[in-house]
Backbone bond lengths (Angstrom), bond angles and torsions (degrees), N, CA, C in turn:
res aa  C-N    CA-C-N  psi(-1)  N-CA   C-N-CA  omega(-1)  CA-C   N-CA-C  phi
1 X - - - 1.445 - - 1.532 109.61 -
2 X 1.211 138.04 118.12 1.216 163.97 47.08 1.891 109.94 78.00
3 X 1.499 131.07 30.57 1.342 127.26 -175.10 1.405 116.40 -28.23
4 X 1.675 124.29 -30.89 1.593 131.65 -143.49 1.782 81.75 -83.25
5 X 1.630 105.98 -37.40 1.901 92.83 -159.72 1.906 101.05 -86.14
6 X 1.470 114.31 16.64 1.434 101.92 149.46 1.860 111.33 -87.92
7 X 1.614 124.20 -37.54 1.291 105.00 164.17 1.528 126.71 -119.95
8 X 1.020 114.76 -155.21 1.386 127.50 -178.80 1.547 127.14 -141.06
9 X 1.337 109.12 176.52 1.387 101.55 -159.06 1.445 114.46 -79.49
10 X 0.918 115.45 -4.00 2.015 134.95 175.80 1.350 101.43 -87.30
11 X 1.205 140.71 -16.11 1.609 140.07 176.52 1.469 97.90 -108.70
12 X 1.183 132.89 46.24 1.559 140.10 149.16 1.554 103.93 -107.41
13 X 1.372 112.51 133.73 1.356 104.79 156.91 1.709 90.13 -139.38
14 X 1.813 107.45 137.30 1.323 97.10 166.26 1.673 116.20 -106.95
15 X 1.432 112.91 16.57 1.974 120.43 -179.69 1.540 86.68 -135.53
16 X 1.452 107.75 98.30 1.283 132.99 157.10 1.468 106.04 -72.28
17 X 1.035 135.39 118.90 1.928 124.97 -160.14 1.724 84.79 -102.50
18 X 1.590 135.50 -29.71 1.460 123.81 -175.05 1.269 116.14 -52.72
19 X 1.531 107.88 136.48 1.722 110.34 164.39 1.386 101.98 -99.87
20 X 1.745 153.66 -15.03 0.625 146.19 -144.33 1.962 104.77 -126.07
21 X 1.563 122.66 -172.34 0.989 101.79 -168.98 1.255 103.99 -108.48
22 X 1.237 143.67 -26.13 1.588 168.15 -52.18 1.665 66.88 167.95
23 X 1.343 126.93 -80.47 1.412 109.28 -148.28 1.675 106.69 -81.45
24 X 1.099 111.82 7.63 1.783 104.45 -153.65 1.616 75.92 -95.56
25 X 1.685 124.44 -23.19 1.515 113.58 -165.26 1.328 95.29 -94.07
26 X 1.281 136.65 -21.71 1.447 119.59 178.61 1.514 103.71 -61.58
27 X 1.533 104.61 -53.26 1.485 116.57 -170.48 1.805 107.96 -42.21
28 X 1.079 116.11 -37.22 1.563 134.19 -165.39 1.621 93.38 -67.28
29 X 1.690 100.47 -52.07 1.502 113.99 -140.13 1.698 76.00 -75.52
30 X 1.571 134.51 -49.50 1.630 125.06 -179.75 1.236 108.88 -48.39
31 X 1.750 140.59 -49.50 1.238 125.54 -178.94 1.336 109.93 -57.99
32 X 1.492 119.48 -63.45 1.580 90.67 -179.81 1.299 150.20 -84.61
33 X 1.463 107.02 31.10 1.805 131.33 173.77 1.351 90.30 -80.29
34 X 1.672 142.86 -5.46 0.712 118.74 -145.77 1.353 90.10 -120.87
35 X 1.251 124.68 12.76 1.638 135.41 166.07 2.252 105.72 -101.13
36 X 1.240 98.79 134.57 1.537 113.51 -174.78 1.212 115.79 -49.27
37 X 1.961 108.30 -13.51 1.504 109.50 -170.98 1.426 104.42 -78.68
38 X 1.257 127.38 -27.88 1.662 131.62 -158.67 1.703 93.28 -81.16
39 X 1.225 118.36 134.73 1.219 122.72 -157.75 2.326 100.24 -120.31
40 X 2.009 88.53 -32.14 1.233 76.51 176.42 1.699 102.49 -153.65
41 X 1.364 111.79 103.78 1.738 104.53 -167.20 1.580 131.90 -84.88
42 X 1.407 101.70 -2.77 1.517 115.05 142.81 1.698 126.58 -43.13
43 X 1.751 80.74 -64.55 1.881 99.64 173.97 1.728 108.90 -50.57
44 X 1.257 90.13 -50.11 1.661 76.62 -166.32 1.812 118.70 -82.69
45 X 1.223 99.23 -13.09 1.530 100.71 178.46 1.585 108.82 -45.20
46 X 1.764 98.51 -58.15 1.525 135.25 -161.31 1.894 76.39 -60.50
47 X 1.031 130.62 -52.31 1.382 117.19 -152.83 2.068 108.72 -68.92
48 X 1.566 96.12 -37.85 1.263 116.20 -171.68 1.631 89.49 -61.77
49 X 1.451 114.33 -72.70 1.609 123.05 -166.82 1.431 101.40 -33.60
50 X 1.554 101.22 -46.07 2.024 105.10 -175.23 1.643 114.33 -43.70
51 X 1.437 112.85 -51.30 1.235 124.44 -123.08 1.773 80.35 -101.16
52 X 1.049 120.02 -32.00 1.593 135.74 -170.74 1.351 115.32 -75.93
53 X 1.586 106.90 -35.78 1.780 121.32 159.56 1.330 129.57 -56.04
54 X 1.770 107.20 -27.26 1.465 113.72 -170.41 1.487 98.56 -88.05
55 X 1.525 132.23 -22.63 1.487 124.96 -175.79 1.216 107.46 176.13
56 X 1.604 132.43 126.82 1.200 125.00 -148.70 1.838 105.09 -70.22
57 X 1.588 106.82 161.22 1.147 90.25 153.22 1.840 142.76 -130.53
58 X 1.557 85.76 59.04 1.406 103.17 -163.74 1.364 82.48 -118.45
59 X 1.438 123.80 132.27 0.991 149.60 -107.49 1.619 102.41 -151.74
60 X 1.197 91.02 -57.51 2.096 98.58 175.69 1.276 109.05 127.03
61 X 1.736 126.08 171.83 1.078 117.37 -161.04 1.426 122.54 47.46
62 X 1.373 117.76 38.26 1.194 132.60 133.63 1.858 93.69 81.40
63 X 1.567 120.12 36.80 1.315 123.01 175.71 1.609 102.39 -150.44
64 X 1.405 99.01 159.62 1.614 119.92 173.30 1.323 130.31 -149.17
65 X 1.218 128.67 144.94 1.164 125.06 -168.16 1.542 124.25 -126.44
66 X 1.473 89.30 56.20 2.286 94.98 -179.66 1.296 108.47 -40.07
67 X 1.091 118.62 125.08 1.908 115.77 167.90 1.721 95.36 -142.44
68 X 1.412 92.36 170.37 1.622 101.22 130.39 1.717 124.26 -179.58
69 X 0.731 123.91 -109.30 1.669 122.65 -173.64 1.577 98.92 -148.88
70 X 0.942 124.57 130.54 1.269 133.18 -161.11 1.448 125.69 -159.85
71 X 1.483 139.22 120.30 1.282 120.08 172.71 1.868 107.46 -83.75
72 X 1.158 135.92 36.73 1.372 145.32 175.05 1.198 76.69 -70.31
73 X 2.003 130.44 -76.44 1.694 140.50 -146.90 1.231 108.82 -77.26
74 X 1.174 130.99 135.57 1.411 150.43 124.84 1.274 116.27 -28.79
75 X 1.660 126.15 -41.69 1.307 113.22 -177.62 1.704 81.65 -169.41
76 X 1.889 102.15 176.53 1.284 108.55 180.00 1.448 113.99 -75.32
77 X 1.507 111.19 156.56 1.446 110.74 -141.98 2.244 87.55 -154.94
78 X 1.230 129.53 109.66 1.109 119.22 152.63 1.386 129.26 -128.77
79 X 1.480 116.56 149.77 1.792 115.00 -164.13 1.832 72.75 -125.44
80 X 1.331 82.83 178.37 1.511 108.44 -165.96 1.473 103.61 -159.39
81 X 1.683 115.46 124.75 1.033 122.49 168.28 1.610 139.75 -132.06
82 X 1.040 157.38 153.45 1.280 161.88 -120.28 1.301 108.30 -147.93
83 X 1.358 116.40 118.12 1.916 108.43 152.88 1.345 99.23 -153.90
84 X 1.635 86.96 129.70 1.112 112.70 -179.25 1.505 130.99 -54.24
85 X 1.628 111.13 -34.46 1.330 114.30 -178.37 1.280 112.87 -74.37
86 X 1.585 118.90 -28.62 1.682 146.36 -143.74 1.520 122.93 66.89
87 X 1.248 106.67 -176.55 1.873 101.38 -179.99 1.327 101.89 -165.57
88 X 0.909 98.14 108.90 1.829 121.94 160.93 1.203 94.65 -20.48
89 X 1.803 115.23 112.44 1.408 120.17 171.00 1.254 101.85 -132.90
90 X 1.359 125.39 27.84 1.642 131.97 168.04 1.729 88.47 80.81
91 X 0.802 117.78 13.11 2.266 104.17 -178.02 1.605 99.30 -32.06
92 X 1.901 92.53 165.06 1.275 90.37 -171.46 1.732 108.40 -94.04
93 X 1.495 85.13 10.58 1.950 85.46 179.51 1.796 105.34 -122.33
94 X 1.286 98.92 9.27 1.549 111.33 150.39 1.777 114.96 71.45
95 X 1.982 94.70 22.01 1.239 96.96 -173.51 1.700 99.95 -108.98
96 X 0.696 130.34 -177.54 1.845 129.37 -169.91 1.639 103.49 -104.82
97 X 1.224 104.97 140.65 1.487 120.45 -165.79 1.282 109.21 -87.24
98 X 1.393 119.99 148.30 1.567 136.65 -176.08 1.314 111.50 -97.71
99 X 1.783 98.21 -56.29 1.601 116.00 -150.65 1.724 97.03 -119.71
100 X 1.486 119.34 125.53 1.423 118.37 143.04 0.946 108.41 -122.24
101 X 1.490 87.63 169.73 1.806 103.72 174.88 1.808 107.76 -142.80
102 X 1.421 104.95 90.71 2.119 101.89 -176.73 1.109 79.80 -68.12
103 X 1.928 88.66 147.17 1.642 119.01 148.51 1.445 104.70 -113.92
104 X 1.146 96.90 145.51 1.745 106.18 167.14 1.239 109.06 -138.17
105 X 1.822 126.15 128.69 1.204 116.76 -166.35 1.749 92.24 -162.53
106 X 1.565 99.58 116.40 1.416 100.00 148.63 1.114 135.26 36.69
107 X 1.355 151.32 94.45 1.406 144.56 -168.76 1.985 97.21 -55.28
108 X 1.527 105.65 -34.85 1.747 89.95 -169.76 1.688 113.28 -101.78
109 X 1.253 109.63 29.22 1.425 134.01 -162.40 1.528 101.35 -92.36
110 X 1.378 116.44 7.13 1.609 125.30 -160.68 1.905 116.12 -34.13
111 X 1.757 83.26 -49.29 1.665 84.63 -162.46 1.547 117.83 -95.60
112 X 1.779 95.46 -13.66 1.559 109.13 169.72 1.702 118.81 -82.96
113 X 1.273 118.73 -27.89 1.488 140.16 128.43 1.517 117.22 -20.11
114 X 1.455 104.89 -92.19 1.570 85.49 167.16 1.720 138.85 -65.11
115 X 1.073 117.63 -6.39 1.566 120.00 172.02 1.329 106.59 -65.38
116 X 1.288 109.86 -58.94 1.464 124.36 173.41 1.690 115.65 -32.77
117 X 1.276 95.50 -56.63 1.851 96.77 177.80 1.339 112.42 -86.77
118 X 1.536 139.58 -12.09 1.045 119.34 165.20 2.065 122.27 -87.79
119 X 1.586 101.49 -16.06 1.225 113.18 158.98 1.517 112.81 -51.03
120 X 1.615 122.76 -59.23 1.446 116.13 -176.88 1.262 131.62 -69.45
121 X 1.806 108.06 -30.88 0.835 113.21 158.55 1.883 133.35 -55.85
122 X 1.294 94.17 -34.69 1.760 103.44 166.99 1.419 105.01 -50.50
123 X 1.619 122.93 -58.66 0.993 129.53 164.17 1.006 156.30 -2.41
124 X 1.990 106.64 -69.03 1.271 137.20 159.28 1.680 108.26 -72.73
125 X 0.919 125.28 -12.60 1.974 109.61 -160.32 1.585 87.48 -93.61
126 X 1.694 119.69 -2.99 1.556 108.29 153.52 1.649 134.96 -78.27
127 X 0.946 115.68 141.99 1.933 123.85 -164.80 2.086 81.60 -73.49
128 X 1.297 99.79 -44.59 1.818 89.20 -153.55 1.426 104.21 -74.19
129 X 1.731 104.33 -34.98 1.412 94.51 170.26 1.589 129.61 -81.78
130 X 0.630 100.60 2.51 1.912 118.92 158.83 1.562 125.37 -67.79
131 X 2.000 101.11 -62.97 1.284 94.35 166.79 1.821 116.83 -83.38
132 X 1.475 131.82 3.51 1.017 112.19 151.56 1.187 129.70 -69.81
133 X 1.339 128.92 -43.70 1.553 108.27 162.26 1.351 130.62 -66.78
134 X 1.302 123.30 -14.81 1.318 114.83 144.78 1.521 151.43 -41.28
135 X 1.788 103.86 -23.02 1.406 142.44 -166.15 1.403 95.86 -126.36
136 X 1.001 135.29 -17.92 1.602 147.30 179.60 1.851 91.34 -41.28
137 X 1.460 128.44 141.78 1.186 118.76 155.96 1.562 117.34 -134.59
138 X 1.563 124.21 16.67 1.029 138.71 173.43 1.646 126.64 -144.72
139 X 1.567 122.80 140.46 1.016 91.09 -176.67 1.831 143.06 -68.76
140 X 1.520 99.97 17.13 1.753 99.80 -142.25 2.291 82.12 -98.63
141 X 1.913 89.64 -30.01 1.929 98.34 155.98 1.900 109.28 -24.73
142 X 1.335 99.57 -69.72 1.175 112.81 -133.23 1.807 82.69 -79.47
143 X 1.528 118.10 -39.35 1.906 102.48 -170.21 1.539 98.64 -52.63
144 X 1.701 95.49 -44.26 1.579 101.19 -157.39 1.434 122.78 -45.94
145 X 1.355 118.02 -25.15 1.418 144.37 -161.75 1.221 105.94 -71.26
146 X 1.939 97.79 -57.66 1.534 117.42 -159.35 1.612 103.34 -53.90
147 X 1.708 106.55 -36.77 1.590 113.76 -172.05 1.503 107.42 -66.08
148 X 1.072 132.03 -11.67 1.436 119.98 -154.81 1.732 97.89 -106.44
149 X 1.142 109.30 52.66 1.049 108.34 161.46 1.928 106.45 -120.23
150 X 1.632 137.80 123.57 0.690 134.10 -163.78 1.750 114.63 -123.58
Protein backbone atom coordinates (compact mmCIF):
# COMPACT_ATOMS: atom_id res chain seq x y z
CA UNK A 1 0.00 0.00 0.00
CA UNK A 2 0.96 3.18 -1.44
CA UNK A 3 0.46 6.14 1.70
CA UNK A 4 1.21 9.12 -1.13
CA UNK A 5 -2.35 8.00 -3.03
CA UNK A 6 -4.20 8.83 0.37
CA UNK A 7 -2.65 12.56 -0.10
CA UNK A 8 -1.39 15.06 -2.26
CA UNK A 9 0.92 17.62 -2.83
CA UNK A 10 -1.47 20.62 -1.60
CA UNK A 11 -1.90 18.80 1.89
CA UNK A 12 1.87 19.47 2.75
CA UNK A 13 2.50 22.35 4.74
CA UNK A 14 6.10 22.72 6.02
CA UNK A 15 5.36 26.50 8.30
CA UNK A 16 2.74 25.39 10.59
CA UNK A 17 2.24 29.22 11.96
CA UNK A 18 0.16 27.44 15.37
CA UNK A 19 1.72 27.73 18.78
CA UNK A 20 -1.11 26.10 20.36
CA UNK A 21 -2.72 22.62 20.13
CA UNK A 22 -6.45 23.32 19.46
CA UNK A 23 -5.18 25.61 16.71
CA UNK A 24 -2.31 23.56 15.12
CA UNK A 25 -5.49 20.89 14.50
CA UNK A 26 -7.75 23.33 12.95
CA UNK A 27 -4.76 24.50 10.92
CA UNK A 28 -4.20 20.66 9.87
CA UNK A 29 -7.97 20.13 9.68
CA UNK A 30 -7.84 23.56 6.78
CA UNK A 31 -5.00 21.80 4.83
CA UNK A 32 -6.81 18.84 4.37
CA UNK A 33 -10.37 20.36 3.38
CA UNK A 34 -8.34 21.13 0.78
CA UNK A 35 -8.41 17.56 -0.78
CA UNK A 36 -12.04 16.66 -2.78
CA UNK A 37 -12.37 13.77 -0.29
CA UNK A 38 -13.42 16.04 2.81
CA UNK A 39 -16.99 16.50 2.17
CA UNK A 40 -17.58 18.58 5.41
CA UNK A 41 -14.66 20.41 7.54
CA UNK A 42 -16.70 21.65 10.29
CA UNK A 43 -17.77 17.86 10.72
CA UNK A 44 -14.54 16.70 10.82
CA UNK A 45 -12.75 19.27 12.88
CA UNK A 46 -15.56 18.55 15.69
CA UNK A 47 -14.67 14.83 15.00
CA UNK A 48 -10.75 15.35 15.18
CA UNK A 49 -11.19 17.83 18.43
CA UNK A 50 -13.45 14.68 19.77
CA UNK A 51 -11.16 12.00 19.19
CA UNK A 52 -7.95 14.09 20.50
CA UNK A 53 -9.88 14.83 23.94
CA UNK A 54 -10.23 11.15 24.74
CA UNK A 55 -6.18 10.60 24.66
CA UNK A 56 -3.58 12.55 23.10
CA UNK A 57 -2.29 11.75 19.90
CA UNK A 58 1.18 12.80 19.98
CA UNK A 59 2.97 10.02 20.52
CA UNK A 60 6.73 11.22 21.13
CA UNK A 61 9.74 11.78 19.29
CA UNK A 62 8.61 14.94 18.44
CA UNK A 63 5.35 13.60 16.15
CA UNK A 64 1.51 13.19 16.27
CA UNK A 65 -1.09 11.75 14.70
CA UNK A 66 -4.77 13.65 15.09
CA UNK A 67 -7.17 11.48 13.08
CA UNK A 68 -10.32 9.97 13.33
CA UNK A 69 -13.25 8.19 11.62
CA UNK A 70 -15.65 10.36 10.32
CA UNK A 71 -18.51 10.52 7.79
CA UNK A 72 -17.15 14.36 6.85
CA UNK A 73 -14.58 11.83 4.14
CA UNK A 74 -15.43 10.08 1.20
CA UNK A 75 -12.33 8.13 1.51
CA UNK A 76 -8.92 8.14 3.45
CA UNK A 77 -7.34 11.37 3.20
CA UNK A 78 -3.74 12.46 4.93
CA UNK A 79 -1.95 16.06 5.09
CA UNK A 80 1.16 16.39 6.88
CA UNK A 81 2.57 19.21 8.63
CA UNK A 82 5.83 20.79 9.94
CA UNK A 83 6.85 23.37 12.62
CA UNK A 84 9.81 24.20 13.05
CA UNK A 85 9.81 25.56 16.56
CA UNK A 86 7.27 22.55 17.71
CA UNK A 87 4.05 22.91 19.84
CA UNK A 88 3.09 21.48 22.89
CA UNK A 89 0.59 18.82 21.85
CA UNK A 90 0.42 17.11 25.34
CA UNK A 91 3.04 14.09 23.73
CA UNK A 92 3.30 11.24 25.73
CA UNK A 93 7.04 12.00 26.35
CA UNK A 94 6.08 15.58 27.04
CA UNK A 95 8.41 17.05 24.47
CA UNK A 96 6.70 19.47 21.75
CA UNK A 97 5.91 18.20 18.34
CA UNK A 98 7.52 19.00 14.94
CA UNK A 99 5.89 16.56 12.58
CA UNK A 100 2.08 15.54 12.03
CA UNK A 101 0.41 13.72 9.85
CA UNK A 102 -4.04 13.85 10.22
CA UNK A 103 -5.82 10.93 8.96
CA UNK A 104 -9.32 11.13 8.22
CA UNK A 105 -11.06 8.06 7.07
CA UNK A 106 -14.50 6.80 6.75
CA UNK A 107 -16.41 5.69 9.75
CA UNK A 108 -16.34 1.95 7.87
CA UNK A 109 -12.69 2.34 6.83
CA UNK A 110 -11.81 0.40 10.20
CA UNK A 111 -9.08 -1.89 8.97
CA UNK A 112 -7.81 0.35 6.09
CA UNK A 113 -7.74 3.10 8.88
CA UNK A 114 -5.70 1.21 10.95
CA UNK A 115 -3.02 0.00 8.36
CA UNK A 116 -2.63 3.43 7.52
CA UNK A 117 -1.56 4.43 11.13
CA UNK A 118 0.40 1.59 11.88
CA UNK A 119 2.32 2.01 8.43
CA UNK A 120 3.33 5.70 9.62
CA UNK A 121 3.82 4.91 12.66
CA UNK A 122 6.50 2.17 11.47
CA UNK A 123 7.69 5.13 9.82
CA UNK A 124 8.18 7.59 12.51
CA UNK A 125 9.94 5.15 15.26
CA UNK A 126 12.88 5.96 12.57
CA UNK A 127 15.58 8.82 13.74
CA UNK A 128 16.45 9.22 9.75
CA UNK A 129 13.04 9.26 8.80
CA UNK A 130 12.21 11.90 11.22
CA UNK A 131 15.08 14.08 10.46
CA UNK A 132 14.24 13.69 6.78
CA UNK A 133 11.16 15.33 6.98
CA UNK A 134 12.54 17.74 8.96
CA UNK A 135 15.14 18.60 6.03
CA UNK A 136 12.32 17.71 3.61
CA UNK A 137 12.08 20.94 1.24
CA UNK A 138 9.32 19.90 -1.12
CA UNK A 139 6.24 18.35 -1.04
CA UNK A 140 6.85 15.34 -3.54
CA UNK A 141 10.09 14.71 -0.26
CA UNK A 142 7.54 14.14 2.00
CA UNK A 143 4.87 11.54 -0.39
CA UNK A 144 8.06 9.94 -1.41
CA UNK A 145 9.01 9.06 2.15
CA UNK A 146 5.51 8.11 3.22
CA UNK A 147 5.94 5.15 0.41
CA UNK A 148 9.05 3.77 1.63
CA UNK A 149 7.76 1.87 4.01
CA UNK A 150 7.84 -1.87 2.72
Amino acid sequence: MKLSKFSEENLVSFQLKSTLKNDAIVELVDLVSLSTMVKDRDQLLSDVLERENLVTTGVGYGVAFPHAKTSAVKGIVIAFGRSAKGIDFDAMDHKPVNLFFLIAAPEDAIGAHLNVMARLSYLMKSDTNRQKLMEASSPGDVLALMDNVD
